[in-house]
Backbone as JSON Lines, residues from 0, in Angstrom:
{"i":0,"aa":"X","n":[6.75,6.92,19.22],"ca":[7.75,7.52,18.38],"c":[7.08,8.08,17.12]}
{"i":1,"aa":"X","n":[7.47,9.13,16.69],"ca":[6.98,9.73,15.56],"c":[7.78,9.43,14.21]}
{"i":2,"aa":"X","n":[7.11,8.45,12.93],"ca":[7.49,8.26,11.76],"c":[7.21,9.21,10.92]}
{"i":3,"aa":"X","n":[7.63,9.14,9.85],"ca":[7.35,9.65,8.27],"c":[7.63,8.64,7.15]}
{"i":4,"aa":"X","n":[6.67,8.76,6.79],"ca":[6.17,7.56,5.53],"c":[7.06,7.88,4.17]}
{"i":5,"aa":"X","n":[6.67,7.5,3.15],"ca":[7.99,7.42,1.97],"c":[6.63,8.35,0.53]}
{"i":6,"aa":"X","n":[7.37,8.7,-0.33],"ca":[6.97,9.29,-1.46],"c":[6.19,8.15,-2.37]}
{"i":7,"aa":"X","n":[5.15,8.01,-2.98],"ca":[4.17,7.29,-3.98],"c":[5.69,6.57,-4.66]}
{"i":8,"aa":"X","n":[5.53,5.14,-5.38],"ca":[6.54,4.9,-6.36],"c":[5.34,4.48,-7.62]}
{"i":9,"aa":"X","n":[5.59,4.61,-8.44],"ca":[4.43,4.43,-9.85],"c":[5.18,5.38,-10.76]}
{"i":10,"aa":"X","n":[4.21,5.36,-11.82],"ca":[4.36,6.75,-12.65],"c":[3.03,7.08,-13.27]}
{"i":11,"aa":"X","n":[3.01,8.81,-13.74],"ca":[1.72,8.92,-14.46],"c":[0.64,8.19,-14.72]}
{"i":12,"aa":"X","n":[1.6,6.58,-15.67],"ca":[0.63,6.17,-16.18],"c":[-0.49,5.26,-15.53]}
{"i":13,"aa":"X","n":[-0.41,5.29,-14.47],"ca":[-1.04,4.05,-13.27],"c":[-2.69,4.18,-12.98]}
{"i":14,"aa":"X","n":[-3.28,3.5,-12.95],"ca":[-4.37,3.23,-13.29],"c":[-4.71,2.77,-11.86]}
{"i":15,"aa":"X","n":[-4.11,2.07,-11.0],"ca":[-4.35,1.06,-9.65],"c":[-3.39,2.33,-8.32]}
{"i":16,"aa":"X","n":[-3.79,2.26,-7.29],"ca":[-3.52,3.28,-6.37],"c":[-3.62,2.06,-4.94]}
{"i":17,"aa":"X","n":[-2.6,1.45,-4.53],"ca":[-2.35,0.38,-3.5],"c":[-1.89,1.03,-2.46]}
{"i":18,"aa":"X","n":[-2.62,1.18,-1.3],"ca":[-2.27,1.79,0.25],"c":[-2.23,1.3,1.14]}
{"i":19,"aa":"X","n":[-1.27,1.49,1.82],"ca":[-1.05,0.62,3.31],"c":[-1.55,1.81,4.36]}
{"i":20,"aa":"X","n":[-1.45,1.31,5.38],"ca":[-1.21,2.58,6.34],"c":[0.34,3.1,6.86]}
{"i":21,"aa":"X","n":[1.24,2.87,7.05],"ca":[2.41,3.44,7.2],"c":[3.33,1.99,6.92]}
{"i":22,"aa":"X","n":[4.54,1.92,6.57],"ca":[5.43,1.5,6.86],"c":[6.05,0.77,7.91]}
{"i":23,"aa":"X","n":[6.63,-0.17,7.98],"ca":[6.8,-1.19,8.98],"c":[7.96,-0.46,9.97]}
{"i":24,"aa":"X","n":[8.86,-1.12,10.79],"ca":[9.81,-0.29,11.35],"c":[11.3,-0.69,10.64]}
{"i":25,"aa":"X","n":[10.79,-2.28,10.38],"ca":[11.97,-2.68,8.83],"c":[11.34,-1.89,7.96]}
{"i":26,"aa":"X","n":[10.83,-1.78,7.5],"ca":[10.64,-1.02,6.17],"c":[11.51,0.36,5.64]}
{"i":27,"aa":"X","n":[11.16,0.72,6.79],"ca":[11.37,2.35,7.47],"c":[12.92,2.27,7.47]}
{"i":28,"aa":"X","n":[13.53,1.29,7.84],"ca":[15.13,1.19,8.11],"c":[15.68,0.3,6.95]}
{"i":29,"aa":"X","n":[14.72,-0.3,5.54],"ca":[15.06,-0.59,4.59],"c":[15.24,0.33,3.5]}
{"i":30,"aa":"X","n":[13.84,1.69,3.95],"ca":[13.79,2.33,2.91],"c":[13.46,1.67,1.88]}
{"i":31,"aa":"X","n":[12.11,0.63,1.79],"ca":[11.43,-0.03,0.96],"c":[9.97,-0.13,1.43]}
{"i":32,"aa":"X","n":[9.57,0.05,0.52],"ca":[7.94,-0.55,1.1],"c":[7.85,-2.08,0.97]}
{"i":33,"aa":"X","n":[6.79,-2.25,2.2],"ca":[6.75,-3.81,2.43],"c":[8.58,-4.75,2.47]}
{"i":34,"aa":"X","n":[9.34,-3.74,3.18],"ca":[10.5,-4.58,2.93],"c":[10.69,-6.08,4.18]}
{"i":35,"aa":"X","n":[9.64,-6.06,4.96],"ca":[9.57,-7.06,5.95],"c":[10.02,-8.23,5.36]}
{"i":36,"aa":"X","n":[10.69,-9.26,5.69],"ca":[10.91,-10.48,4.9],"c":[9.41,-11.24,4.69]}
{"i":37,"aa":"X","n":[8.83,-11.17,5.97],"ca":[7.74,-12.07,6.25],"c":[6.77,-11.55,5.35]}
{"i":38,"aa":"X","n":[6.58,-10.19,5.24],"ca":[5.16,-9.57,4.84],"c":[5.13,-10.61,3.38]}
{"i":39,"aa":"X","n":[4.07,-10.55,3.23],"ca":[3.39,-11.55,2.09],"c":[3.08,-10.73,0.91]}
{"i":40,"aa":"X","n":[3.19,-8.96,0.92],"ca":[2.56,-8.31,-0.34],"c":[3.44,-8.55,-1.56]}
{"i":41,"aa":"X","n":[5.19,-9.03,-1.64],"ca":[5.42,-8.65,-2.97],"c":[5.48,-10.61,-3.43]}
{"i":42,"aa":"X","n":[5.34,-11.53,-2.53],"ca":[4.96,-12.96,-3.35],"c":[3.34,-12.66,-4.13]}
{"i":43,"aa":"X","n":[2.52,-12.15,-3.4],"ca":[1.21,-11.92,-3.93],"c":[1.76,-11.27,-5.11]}
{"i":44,"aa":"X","n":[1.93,-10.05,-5.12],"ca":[2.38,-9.28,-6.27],"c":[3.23,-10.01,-7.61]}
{"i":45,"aa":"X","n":[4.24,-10.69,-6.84],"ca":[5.05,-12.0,-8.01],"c":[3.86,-13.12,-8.5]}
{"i":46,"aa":"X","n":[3.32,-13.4,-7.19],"ca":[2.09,-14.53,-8.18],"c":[1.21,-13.72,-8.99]}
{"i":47,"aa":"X","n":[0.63,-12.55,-8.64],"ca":[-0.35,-12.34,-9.86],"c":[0.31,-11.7,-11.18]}
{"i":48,"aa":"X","n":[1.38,-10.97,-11.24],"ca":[2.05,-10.41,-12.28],"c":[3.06,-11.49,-12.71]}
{"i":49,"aa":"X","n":[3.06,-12.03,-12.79],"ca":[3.42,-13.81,-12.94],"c":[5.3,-13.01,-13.24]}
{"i":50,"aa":"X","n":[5.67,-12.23,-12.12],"ca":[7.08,-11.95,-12.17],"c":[8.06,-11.99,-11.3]}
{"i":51,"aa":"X","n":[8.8,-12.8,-11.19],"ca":[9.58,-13.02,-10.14],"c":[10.66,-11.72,-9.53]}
{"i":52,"aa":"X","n":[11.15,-11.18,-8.83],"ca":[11.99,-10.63,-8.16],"c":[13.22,-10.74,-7.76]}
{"i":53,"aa":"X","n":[14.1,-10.01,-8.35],"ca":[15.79,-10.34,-7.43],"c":[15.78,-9.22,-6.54]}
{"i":54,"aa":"X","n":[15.44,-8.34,-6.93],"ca":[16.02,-7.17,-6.4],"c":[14.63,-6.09,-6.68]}
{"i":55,"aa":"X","n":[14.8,-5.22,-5.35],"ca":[14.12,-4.01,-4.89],"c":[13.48,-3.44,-6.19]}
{"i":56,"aa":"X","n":[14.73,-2.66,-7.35],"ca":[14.17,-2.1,-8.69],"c":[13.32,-3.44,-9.53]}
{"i":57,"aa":"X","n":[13.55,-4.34,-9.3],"ca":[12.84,-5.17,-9.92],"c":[11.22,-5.41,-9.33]}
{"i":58,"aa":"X","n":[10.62,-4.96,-8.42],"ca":[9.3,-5.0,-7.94],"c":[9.1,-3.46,-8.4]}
{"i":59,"aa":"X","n":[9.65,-2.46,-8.43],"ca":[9.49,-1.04,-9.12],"c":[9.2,-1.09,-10.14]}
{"i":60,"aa":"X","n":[9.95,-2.03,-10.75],"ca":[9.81,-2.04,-12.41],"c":[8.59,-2.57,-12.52]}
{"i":61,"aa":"X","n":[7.8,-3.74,-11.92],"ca":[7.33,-4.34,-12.18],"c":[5.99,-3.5,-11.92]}
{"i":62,"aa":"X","n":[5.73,-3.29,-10.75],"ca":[4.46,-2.38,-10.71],"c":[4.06,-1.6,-11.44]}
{"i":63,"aa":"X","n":[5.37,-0.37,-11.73],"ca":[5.07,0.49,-12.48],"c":[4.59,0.09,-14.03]}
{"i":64,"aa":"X","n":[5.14,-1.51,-14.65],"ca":[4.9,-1.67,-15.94],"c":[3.29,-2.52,-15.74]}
{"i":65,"aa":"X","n":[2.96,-3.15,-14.4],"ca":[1.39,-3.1,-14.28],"c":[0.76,-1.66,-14.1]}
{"i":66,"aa":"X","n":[0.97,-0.56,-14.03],"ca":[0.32,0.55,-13.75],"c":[-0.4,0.91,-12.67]}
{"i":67,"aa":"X","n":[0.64,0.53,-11.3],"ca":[0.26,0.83,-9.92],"c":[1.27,1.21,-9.49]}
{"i":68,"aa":"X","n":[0.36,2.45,-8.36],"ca":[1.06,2.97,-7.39],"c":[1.36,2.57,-6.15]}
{"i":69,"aa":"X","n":[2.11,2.78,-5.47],"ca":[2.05,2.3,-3.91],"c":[2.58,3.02,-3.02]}
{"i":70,"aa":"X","n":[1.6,3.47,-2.11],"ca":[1.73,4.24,-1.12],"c":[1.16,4.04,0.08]}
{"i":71,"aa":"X","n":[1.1,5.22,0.86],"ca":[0.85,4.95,2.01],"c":[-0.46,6.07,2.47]}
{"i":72,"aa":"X","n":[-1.5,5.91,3.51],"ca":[-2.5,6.76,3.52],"c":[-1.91,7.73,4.79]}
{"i":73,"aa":"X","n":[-1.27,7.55,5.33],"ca":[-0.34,8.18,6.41],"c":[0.49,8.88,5.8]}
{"i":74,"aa":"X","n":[0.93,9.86,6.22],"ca":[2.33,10.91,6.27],"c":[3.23,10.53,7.25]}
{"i":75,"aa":"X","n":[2.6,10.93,8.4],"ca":[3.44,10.48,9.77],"c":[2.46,10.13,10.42]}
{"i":76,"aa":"X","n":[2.62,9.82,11.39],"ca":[1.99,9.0,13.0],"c":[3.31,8.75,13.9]}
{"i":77,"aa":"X","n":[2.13,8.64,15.3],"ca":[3.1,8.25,16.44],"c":[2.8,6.5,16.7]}
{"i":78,"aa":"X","n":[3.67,5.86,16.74],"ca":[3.32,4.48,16.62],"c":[4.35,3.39,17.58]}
{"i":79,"aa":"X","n":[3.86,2.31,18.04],"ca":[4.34,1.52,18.88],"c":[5.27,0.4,17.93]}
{"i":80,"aa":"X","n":[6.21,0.57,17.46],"ca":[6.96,-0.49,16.82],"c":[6.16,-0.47,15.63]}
{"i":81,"aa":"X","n":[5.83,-1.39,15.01],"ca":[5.33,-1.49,13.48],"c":[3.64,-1.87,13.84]}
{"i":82,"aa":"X","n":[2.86,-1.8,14.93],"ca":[1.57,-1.96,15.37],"c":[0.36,-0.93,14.28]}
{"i":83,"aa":"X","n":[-0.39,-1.29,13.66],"ca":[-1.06,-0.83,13.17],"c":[-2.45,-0.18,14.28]}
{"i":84,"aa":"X","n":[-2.95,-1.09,15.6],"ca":[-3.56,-0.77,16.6],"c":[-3.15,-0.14,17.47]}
{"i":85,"aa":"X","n":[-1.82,0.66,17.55],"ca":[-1.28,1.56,18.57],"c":[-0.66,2.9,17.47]}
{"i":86,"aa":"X","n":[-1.49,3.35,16.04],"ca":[-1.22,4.35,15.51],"c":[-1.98,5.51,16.3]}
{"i":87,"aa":"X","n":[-1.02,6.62,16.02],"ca":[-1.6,7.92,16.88],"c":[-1.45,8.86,16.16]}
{"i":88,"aa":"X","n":[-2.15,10.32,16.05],"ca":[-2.1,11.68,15.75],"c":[-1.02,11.64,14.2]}
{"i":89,"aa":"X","n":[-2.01,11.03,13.32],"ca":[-2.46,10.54,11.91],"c":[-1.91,11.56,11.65]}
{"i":90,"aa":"X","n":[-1.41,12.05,10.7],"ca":[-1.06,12.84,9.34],"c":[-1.28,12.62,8.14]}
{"i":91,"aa":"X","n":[-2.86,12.72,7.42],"ca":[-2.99,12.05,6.31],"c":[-2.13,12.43,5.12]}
{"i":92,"aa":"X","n":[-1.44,12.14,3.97],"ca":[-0.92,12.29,3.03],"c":[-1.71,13.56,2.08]}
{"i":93,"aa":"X","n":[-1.21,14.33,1.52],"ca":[-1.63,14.82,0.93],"c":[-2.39,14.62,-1.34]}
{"i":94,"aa":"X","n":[-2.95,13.64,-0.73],"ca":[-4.41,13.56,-2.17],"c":[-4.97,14.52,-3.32]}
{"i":95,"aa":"X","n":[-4.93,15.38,-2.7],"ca":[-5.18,16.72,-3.32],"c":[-3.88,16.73,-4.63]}
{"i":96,"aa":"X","n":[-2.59,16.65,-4.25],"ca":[-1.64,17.08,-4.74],"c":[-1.89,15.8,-5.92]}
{"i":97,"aa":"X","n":[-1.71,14.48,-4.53],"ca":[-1.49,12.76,-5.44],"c":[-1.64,13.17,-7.03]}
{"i":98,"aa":"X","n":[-3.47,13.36,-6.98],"ca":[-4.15,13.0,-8.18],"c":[-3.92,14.08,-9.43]}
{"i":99,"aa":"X","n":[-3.03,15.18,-9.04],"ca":[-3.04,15.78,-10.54],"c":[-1.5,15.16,-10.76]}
{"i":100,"aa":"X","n":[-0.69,14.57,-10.07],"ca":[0.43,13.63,-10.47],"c":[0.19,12.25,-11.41]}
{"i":101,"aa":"X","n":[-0.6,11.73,-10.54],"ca":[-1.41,10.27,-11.1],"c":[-2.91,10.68,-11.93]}
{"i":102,"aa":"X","n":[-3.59,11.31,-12.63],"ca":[-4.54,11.66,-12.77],"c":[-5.58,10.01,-13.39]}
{"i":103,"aa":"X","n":[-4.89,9.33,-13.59],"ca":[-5.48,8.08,-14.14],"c":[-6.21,7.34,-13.34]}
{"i":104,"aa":"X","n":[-5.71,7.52,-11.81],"ca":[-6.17,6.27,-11.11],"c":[-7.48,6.46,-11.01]}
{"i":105,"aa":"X","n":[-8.42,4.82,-11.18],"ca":[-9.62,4.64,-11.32],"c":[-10.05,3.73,-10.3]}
{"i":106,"aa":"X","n":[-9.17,2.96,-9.76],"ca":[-9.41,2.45,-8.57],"c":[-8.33,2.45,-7.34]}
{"i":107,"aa":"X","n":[-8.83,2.1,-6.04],"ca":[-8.11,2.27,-4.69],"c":[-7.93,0.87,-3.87]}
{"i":108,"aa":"X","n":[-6.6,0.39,-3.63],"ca":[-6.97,-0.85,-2.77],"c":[-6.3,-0.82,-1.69]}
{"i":109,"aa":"X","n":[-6.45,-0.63,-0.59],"ca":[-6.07,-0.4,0.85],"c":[-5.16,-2.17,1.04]}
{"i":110,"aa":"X","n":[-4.69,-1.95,1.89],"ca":[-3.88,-2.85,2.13],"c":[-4.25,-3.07,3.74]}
{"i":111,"aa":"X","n":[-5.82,-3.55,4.41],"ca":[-5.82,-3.95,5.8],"c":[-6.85,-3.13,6.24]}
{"i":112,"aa":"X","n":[-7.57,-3.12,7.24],"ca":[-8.11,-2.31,7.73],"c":[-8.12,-1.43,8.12]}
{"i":113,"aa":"X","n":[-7.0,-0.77,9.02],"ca":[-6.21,0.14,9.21],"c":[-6.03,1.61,7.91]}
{"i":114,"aa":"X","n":[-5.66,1.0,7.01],"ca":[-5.08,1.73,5.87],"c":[-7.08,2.34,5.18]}
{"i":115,"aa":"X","n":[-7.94,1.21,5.08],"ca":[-9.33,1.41,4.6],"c":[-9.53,2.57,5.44]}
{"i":116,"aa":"X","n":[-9.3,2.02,7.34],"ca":[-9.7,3.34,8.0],"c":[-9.55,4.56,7.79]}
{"i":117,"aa":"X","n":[-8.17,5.43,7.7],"ca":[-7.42,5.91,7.72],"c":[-8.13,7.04,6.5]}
{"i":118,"aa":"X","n":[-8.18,5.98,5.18],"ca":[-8.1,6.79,4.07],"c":[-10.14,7.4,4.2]}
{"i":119,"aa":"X","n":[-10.55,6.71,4.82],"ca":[-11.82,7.2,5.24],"c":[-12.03,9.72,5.52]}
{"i":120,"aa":"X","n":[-10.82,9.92,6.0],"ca":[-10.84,11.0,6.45],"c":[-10.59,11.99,5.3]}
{"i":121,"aa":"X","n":[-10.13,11.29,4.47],"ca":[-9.98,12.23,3.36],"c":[-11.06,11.97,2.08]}
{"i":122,"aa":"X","n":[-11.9,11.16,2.61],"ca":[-13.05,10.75,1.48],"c":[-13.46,11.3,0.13]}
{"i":123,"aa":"X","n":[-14.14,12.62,0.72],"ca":[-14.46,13.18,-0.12],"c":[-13.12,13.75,-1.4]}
{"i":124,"aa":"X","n":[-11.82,13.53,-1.4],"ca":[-11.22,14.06,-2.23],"c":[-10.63,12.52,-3.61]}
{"i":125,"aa":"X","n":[-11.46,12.25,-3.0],"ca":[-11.02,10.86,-4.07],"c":[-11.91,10.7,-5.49]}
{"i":126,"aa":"X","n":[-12.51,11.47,-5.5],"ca":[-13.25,11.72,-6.68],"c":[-14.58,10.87,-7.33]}
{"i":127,"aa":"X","n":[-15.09,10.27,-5.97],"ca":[-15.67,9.05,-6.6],"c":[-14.72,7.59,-7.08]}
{"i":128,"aa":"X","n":[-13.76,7.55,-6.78],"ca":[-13.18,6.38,-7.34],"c":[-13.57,5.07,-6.55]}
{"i":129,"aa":"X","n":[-14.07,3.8,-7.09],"ca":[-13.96,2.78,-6.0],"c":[-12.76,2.49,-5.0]}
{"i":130,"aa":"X","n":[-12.94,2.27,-3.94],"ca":[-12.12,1.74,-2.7],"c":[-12.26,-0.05,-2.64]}
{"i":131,"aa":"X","n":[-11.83,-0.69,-2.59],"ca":[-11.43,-1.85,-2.18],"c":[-10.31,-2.12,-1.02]}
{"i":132,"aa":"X","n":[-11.16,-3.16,0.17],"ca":[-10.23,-3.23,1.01],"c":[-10.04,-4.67,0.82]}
{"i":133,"aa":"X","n":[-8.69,-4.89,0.7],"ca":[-8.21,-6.16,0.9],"c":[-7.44,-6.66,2.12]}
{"i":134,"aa":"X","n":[-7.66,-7.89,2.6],"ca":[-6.58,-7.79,3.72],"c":[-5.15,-7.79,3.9]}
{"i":135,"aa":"X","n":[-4.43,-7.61,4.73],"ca":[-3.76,-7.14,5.65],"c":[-2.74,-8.03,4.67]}
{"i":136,"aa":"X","n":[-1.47,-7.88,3.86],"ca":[-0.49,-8.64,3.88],"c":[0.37,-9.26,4.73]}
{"i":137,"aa":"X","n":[0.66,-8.86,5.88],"ca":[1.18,-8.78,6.94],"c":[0.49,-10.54,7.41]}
{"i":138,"aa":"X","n":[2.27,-10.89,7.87],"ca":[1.73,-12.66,8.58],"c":[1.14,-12.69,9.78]}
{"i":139,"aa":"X","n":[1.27,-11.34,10.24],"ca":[0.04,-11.18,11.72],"c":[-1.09,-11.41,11.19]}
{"i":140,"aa":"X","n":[-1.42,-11.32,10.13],"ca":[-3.14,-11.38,9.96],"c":[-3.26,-12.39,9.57]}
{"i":141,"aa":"X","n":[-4.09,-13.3,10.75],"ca":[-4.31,-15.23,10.43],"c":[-5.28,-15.44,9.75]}
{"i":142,"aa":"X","n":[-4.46,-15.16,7.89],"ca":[-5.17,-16.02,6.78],"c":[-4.02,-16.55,5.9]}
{"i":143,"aa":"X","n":[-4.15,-17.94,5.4],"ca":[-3.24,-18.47,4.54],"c":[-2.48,-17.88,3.72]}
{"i":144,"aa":"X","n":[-1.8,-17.77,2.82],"ca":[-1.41,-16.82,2.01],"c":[-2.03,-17.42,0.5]}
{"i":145,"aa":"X","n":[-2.35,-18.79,0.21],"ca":[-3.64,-18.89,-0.6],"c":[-4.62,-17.56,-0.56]}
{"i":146,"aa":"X","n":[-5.32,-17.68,0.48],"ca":[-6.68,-17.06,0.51],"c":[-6.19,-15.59,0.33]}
{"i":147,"aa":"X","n":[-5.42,-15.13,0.87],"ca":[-4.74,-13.77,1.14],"c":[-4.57,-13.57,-1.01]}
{"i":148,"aa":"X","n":[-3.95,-14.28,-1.48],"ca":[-3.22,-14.23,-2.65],"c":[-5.21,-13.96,-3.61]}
{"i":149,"aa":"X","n":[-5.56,-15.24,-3.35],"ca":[-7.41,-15.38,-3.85],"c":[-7.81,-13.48,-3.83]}
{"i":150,"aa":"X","n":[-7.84,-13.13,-2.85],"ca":[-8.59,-11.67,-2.44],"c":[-7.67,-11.23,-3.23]}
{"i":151,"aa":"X","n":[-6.51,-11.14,-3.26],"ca":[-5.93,-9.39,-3.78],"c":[-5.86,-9.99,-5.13]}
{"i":152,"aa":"X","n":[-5.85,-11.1,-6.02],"ca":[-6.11,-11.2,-7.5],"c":[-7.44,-10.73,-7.79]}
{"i":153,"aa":"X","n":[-8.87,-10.88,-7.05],"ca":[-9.74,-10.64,-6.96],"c":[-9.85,-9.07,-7.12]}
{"i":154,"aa":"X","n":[-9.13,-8.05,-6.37],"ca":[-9.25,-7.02,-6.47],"c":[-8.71,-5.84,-7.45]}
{"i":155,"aa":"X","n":[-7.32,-7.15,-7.88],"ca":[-6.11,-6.32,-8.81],"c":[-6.78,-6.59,-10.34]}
{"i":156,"aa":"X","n":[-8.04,-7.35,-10.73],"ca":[-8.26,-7.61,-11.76],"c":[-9.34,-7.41,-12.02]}
């Protein structure tokens, strides 16, 4: 089935540039990023920004007042349910445009391998910025959410 991914949420002032590779198939039908119950990215995000969450605008707010973006390195793909190993005929996002929107960002943190891959094709337009891959938020990927939480403070700081 063929998706389409969602618009950057941040603003100008963002300094941090957080990428997944596409959207879940809840996500997609939440119209949220990371809206999976299970996915583990916005407790990580509440433990290191030491801010708790009620509600959707309240992880918006919150990012944006840490100075990160979050997006996706995909546009569209053809994809098997929410499978990151059955993505097909990639549509990378357009970068070019991203960075005179965001012109700040100084660093990149992929969200999985997948997403590291992905953003590989558009390399050269990243300006030199460091890449960091962290793993996979996602409870498919068998690591604690300790260790999971350890890496992405590691990377967000």
């Amino acid at each position: 089935m063929r998706i389409k991914g969602f618009p950057p949420i941040g603003d100008a002032t963002a300094t941090t540039l957080i990428l997944g590779s596409m959207p879940s198939v809840t996500s997609l039908h939440k119209r949220e990023y990371y809206g999976h119950p299970s996915n583990d990215f916005w407790p990580i995000i509440s433990a290191i920004t030491q801010v708790e969450f009620s509600s959707y605008q309240d992880k918006i707010d919150a990012i944006i007042a840490h100075r990160i973006v979050i997006w996706d390195v995909l546009q569209e793909c053809s994809r098997e349910m929410s499978k990151d190993s059955t993505i097909q005929e990639e549509k990378v996002n357009d970068f070019e445009s991203f960075f005179y929107v965001y012109p700040h960002i100084n660093k990149i943190i992929t969200n999985g391998k997948k997403a590291y891959q992905s953003l590989q094709m558009v390399r050269g337009l990243l300006l030199n910025i460091p890449i960091l891959q962290a793993v996979s938020t996602s409870r498919a990927y068998p690591l604690s959410f300790d260790k999971k939480l350890s890496i992405w403070a590691s990377c967000l700081t």
